[in-house]
C-alpha positions in Angstrom: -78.3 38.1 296.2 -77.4 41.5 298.4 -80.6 41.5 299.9 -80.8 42.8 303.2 -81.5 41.0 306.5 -84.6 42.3 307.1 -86.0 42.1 303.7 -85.1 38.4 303.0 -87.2 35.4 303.5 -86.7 33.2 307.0 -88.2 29.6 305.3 -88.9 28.8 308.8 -91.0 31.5 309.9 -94.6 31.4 310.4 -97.3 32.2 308.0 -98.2 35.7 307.5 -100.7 36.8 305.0 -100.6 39.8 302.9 -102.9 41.6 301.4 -102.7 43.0 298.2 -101.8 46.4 298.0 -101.0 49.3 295.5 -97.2 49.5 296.6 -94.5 50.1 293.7 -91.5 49.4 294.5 -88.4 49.0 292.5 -87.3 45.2 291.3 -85.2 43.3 293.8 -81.8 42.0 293.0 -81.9 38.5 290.9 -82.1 35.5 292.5 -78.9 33.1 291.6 -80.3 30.5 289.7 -79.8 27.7 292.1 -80.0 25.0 289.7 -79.2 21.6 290.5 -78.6 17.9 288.6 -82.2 16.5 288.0 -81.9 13.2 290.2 -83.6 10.5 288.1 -83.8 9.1 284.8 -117.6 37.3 275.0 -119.5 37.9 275.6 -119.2 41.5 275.2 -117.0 43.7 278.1 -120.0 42.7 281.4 -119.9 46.2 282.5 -117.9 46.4 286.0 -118.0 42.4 286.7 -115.0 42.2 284.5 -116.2 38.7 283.3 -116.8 37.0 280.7 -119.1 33.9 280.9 -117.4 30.9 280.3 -118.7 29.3 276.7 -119.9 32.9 275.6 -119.0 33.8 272.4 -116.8 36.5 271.7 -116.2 38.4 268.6 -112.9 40.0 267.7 -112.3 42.4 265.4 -109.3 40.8 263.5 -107.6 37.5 263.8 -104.0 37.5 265.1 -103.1 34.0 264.4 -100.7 32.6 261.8 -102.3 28.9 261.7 -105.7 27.7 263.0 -106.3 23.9 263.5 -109.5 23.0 262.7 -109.9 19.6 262.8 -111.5 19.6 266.5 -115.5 19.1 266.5 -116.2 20.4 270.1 -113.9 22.9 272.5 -110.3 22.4 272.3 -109.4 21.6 276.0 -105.0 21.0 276.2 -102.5 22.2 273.7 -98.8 21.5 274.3 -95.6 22.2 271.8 -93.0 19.5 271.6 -89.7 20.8 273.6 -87.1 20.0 271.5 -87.9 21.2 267.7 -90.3 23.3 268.6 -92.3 22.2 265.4 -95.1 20.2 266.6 -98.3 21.2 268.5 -100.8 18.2 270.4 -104.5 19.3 270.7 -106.9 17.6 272.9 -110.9 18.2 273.1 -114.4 17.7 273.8 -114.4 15.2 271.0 -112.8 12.5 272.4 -109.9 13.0 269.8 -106.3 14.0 270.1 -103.9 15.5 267.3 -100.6 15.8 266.6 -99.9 18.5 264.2 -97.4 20.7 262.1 -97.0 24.5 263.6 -95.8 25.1 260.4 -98.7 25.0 258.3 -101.4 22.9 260.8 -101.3 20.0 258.8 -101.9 16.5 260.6 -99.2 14.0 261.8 -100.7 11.7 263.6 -104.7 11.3 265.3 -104.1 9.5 269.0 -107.9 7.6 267.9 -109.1 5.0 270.8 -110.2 7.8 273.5 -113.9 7.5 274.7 -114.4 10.9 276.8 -112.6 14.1 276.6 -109.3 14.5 276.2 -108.4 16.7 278.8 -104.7 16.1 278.8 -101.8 15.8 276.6 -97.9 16.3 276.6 -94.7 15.6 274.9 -91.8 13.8 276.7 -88.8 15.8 277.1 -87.3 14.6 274.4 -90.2 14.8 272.1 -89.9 11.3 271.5 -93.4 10.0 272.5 -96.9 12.4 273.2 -99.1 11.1 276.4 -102.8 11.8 275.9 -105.3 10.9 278.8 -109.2 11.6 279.0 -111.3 12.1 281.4 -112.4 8.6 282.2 -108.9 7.3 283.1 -107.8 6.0 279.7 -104.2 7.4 279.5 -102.1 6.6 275.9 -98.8 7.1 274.8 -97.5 7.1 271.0 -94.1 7.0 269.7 -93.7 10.1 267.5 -91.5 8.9 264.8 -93.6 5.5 263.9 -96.8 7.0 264.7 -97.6 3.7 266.6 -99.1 3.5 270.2 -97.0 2.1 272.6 -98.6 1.8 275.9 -102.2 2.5 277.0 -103.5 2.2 281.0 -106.9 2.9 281.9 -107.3 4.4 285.2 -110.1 6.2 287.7 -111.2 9.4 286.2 -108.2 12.1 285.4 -107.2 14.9 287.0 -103.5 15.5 285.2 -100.9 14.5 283.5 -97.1 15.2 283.7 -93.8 14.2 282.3 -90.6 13.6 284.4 -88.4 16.3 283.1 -85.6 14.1 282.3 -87.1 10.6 281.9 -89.2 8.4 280.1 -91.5 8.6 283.4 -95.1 9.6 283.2 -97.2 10.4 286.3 -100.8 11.0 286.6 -103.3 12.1 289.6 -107.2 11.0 289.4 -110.7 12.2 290.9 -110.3 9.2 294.0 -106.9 10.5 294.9 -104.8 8.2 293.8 -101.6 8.9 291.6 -99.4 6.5 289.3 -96.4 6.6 288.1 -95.1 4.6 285.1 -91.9 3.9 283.3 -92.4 4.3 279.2 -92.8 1.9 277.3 -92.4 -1.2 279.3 -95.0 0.4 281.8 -93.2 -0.7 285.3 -95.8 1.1 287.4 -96.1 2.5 291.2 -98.9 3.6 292.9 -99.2 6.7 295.3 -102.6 5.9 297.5 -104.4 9.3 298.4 -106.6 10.0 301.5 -110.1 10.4 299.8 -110.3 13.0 297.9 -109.3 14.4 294.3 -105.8 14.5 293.5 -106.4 18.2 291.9 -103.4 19.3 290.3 -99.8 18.2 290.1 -95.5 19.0 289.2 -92.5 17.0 289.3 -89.8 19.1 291.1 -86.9 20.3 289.3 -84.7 17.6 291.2 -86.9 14.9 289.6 -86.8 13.0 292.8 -90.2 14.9 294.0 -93.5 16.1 292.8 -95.9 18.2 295.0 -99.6 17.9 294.7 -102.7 20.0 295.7 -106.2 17.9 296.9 -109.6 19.0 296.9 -109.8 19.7 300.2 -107.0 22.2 300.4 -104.0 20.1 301.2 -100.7 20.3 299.6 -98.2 16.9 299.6 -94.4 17.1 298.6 -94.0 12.8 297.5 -91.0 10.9 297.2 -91.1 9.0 294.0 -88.9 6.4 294.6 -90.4 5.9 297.8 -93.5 6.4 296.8 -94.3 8.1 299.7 -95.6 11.2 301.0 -92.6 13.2 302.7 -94.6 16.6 303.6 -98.1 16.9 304.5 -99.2 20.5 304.7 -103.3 19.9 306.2 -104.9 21.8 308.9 -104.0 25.7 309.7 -101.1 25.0 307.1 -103.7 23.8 304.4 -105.7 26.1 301.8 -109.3 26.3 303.1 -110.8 25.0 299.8 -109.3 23.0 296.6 -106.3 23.7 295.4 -106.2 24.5 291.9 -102.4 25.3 290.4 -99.0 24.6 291.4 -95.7 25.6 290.3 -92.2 24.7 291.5 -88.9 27.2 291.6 -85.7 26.5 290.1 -84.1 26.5 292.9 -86.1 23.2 294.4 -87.3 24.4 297.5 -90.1 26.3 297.1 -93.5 25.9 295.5 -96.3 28.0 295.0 -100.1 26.9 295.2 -103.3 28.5 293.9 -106.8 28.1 295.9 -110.4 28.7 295.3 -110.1 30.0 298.7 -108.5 33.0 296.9 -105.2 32.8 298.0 -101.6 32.0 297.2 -99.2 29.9 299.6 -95.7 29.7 299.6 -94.1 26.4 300.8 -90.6 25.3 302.0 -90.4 21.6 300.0 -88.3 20.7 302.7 -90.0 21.6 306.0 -93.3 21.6 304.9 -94.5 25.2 306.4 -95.6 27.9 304.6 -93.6 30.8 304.1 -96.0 33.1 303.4 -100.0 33.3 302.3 -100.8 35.5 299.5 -104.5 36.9 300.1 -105.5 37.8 296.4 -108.6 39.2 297.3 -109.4 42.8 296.0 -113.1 44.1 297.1 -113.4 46.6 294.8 -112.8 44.1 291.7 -114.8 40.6 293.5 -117.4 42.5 294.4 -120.0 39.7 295.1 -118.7 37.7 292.2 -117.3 34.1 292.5 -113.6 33.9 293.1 -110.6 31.7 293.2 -106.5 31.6 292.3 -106.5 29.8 288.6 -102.9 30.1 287.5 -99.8 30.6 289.7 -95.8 30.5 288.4 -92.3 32.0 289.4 -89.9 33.9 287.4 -86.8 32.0 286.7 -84.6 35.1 286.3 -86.1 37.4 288.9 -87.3 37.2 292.6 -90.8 37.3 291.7 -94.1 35.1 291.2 -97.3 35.3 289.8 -101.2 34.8 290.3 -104.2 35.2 288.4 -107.6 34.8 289.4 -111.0 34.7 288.4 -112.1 37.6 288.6 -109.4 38.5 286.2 -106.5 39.9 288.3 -103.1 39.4 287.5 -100.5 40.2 290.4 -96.8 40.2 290.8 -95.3 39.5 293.6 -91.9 39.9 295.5 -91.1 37.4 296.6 -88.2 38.8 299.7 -90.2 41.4 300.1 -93.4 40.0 300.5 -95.7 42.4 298.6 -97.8 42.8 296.1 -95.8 44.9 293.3 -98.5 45.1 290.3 -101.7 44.8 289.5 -102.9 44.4 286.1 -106.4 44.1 285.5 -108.4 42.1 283.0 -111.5 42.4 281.2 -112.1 38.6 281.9 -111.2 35.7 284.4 -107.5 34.6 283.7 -107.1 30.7 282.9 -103.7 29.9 282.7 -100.0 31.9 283.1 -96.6 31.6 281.9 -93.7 33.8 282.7 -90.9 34.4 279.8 -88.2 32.2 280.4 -85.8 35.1 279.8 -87.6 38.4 280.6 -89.6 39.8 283.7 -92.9 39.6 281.5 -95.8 37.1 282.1 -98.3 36.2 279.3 -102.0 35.5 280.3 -104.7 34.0 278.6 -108.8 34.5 279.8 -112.1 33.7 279.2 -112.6 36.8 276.4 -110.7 34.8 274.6 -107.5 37.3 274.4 -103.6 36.2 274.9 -101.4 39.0 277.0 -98.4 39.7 277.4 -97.6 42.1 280.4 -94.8 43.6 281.5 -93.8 42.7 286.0 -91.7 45.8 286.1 -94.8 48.6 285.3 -97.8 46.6 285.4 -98.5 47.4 281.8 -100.1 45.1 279.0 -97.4 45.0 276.1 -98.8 43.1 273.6 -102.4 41.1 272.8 -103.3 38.6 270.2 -106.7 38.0 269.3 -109.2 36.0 267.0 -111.1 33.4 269.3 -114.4 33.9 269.4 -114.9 32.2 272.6 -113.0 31.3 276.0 -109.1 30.2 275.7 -108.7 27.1 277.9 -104.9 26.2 277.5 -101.5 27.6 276.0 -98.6 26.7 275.5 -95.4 28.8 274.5 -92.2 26.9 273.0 -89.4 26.5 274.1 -87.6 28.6 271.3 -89.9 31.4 272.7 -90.7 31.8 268.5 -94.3 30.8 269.1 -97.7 30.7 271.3 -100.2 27.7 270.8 -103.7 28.3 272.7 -107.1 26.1 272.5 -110.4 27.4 272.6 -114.1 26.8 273.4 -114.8 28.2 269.8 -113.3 24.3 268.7 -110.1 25.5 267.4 -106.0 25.9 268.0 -104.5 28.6 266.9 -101.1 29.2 266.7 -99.5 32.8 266.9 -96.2 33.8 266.1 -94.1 36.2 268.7 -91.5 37.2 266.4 -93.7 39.6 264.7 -95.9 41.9 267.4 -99.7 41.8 267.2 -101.1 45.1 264.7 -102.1 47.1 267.7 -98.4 47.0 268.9 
């Protein structure tokens, strides 16, 4: 990358914070990509509060979506799309029940029955060879795709999250006391990872598939060894977020990784030194006002030098990331939930609480594309892998699944 001294990022500097700020600039040179071998086997519009209460109803004026799954009877609370045909969607809800279903046409393969709270998490292996689904009181299952059979069940403390190894038939989880566990699928050979405490928050296996960094309730961030099974970076103290940690995302290129805090800001963190480059301060007065607050969503670009944070007051930044600035703001009519960047284009797509799917373009700041037809809060999507379709699930008890081959009618 020809970026100059002065511009580029010194992982071993101190931590600065930076305010957002209305500074355009044009987009930095692309990062190489730095990949490496993985190591291991409404309410109605609220006036100026630009939020919409979460569980309010909202009511669209058309219905964007292709397919709606139905079969949930309470709010649809995880939605994945298997990685490798891109042809199967996993819902979990409210109602202790977990599908697997066609994208195609929304028809059932398989109910994951035996859960007795919420299911609150669910994913496909890499290989879409078996689905995890885990609820709220600890019980995590996984079911081999093909026979439809459960082949391994745990039951744990309370969950927090769930997450496949990218490359192996390894499945990790972090609980409400702290605690993590790791297990090898099917034969369930198991480690433990003891926490200090407090809630194990939120959680991703790093791209080497040797690591997996981890944000706690109390603001802390850990980068673990799995084999070891032992904590190798400990940020805490000044280094720390000063409330929970709430989203996590890891780059490409293996070092650094990104945290979201209801402390309303956004840290930067060398993997390998533990210090943070940089602190995000994503904060903007005129839009917080004296509303409640915090980072929801965080993720990096894997083609550009740029990340991404939403909050809950339903700003969307982009960031550069040599630069250290704030290059867009795009504001929402809602808080933002969750974030994904395209996997091959500077856009980031957004889902919020007014139950509306974005798709906004880093380079101008402008909203491309919407999709609409919940009638109450989104609370997960998923995009596949194909980047064909968009799978979201909703307060309003339903999936839906949107095609993005075909724009939206107001595009």
């Amino acid at each position: 990358m020809d970026t100059p001294p002065d511009e580029g990022i010194d992982l071993n500097e101190d931590i600065e914070v930076i305010e957002l700020d209305d500074q355009l600039q044009d987009v930095a040179d692309q990062l190489e990509d730095g990949l490496e071998d993985l190591g291991m086997e409404d309410d109605e519009d609220d006036g100026d509060d630009g939020e919409a209460a979460i569980g309010a109803q909202v009511r669209p004026d058309r219905d964007d979506a292709h397919i709606i799954f139905s079969k949930h009877t309470g709010p649809v609370y995880c939605v994945k799309i298997d990685p490798v045909t891109c042809s199967m969607g996993v819902s979990g809800g409210e109602d202790d029940k977990a599908f697997v279903w066609r994208l195609t046409d929304g028809e059932v393969l398989m109910q994951c029955s035996g859960h007795k709270d919420s299911v609150t998490c669910a994913a496909f292996s890499h290989d879409s060879i078996y689905v995890a689904t885990g609820d709220m009181a600890g019980m995590v299952k996984v079911w081999k795709i093909d026979t439809k059979q459960e082949v391994w069940s745990f039951e744990c403390s309370d969950l927090e999250w769930l997450e496949w190894h990218p490359e192996s038939h390894i499945l990790m989880v972090g609980t409400t006391e702290g605690d993590m566990w790791l297990w090898k699928i099917p034969g369930g050979s198991t480690k433990t990872f003891q926490g200090h405490g407090c809630a194990s928050n939120v959680g991703k296996i790093m791209p080497d598939g040797k690591r997996a960094c981890v944000g706690y309730e109390d603001g802390v961030v850990k980068i673990w060894d799995l084999k070891a099974a032992s904590a190798v970076q400990t940020m805490s103290g000044h280094e720390a977020h000063e409330a929970s940690v709430t989203s996590v995302d890891c780059h490409p290129d293996n070092v650094l990784v990104m945290t979201g805090s209801v402390d309303v800001t956004s840290k930067l963190i060398n993997s390998n030194t533990g210090k943070a480059v940089v602190t995000f301060n994503c904060k903007i007065p005129e839009v917080d006002k004296d509303q409640e607050n915090s980072v929801e969503a965080v993720g990096f670009s894997n083609i550009q030098p740029l990340a991404a944070t939403g909050t809950l007051t339903g700003v969307l930044c982009i960031w550069d990331i040599p630069k250290q600035v704030a290059r867009q703001q795009c504001k929402h009519e809602a808080g933002i939930v969750r974030l994904k960047w395209d996997s091959s284009l500077p856009l980031v797509y957004t889902c919020s609480l007014d139950g509306i799917v974005q798709l906004w373009d880093a380079r101008s700041g402008k909203s491309e594309a919407q999709w609409v037809g919940h009638q109450a809060e989104i609370l997960d999507f998923d995009i596949s892998r194909d980047g064909a379709h968009l799978v979201t699930g909703s307060g309003d008890q339903t999936a839906r699944l949107f095609s993005l081959q075909s724009p939206p009618p107001d595009r």
